[in-house]
N, C-alpha and C positions, 0 to 999 in steps of 0.2 A: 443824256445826250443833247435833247435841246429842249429849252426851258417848258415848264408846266403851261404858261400863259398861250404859248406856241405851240401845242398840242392841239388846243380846242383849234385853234385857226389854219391848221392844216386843213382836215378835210369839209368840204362843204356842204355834201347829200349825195345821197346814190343817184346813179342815173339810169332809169327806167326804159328800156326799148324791147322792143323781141328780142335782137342781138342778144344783149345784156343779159334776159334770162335764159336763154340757150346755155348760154357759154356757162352762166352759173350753175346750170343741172348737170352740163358733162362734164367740166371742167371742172368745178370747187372752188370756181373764180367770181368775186364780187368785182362788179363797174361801180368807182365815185367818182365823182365832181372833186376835183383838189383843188387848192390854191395856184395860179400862175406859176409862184415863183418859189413851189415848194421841189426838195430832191425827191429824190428815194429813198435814202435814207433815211429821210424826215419821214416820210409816209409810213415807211415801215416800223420808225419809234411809233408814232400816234398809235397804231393798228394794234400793239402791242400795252400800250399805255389804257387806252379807252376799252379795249374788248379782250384785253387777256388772249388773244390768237397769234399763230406762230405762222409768217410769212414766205413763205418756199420762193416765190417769183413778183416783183413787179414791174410793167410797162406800162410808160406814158404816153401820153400823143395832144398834143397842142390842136385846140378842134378853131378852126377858122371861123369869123364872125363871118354871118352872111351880109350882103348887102339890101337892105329892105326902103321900100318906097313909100311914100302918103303922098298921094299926087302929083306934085313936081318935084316933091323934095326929096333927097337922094340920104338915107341914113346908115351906119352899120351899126350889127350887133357886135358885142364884144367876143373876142378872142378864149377862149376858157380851157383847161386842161382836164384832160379825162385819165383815170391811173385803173389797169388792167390788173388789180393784186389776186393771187394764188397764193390758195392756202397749203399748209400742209394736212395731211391727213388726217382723217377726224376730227378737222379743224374746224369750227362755225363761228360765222361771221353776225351776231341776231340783231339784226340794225333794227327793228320793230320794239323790240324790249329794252332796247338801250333807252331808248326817246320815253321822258317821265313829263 
């Protein structure tokens, strides 16, 4: 569906909060770091591609760069996308043993 080279540069790293591990214990749901201007579709090829697991649901959300200061000078962070995937049952997701 899309090319091999464009796998690896879909997703970028999990993303670590409480939220995130909540959701994962009740849910069966992993939080990553995606690419800006990847679809769903795309995400759910990689997901499928790199770890062998079968996708039931995903949602996106575009996380706003904040505005940060160093004295007078006024900077932001960048913009970055966060992707909500849901597995299917008795699905796992082992991003620990993936990483060699």
């Amino acid at each position: 569906m899309i090319p091999e080279n464009r796998v690896l540069q879909v997703l970028h790293a999990p993303h670590v909060s409480e939220k995130a591990s909540l959701v994962m214990e009740k849910h069966n749901t992993v939080v990553l770091k995606v690419a800006k201007k990847t679809t769903k579709a795309e995400i759910k090829h990689a997901i499928y591609k790199l770890f062998e697991a079968k996708v039931k649901k995903i949602r996106t959300i575009v996380v706003k760069g904040k505005i940060k200061r160093h004295g007078r000078r006024i900077g932001f962070r960048s913009n970055w996308k966060k992707a909500y995937i849901t597995l299917k049952d008795k699905q796992d997701l082992d991003l620990m043993s993936s990483v060699k």
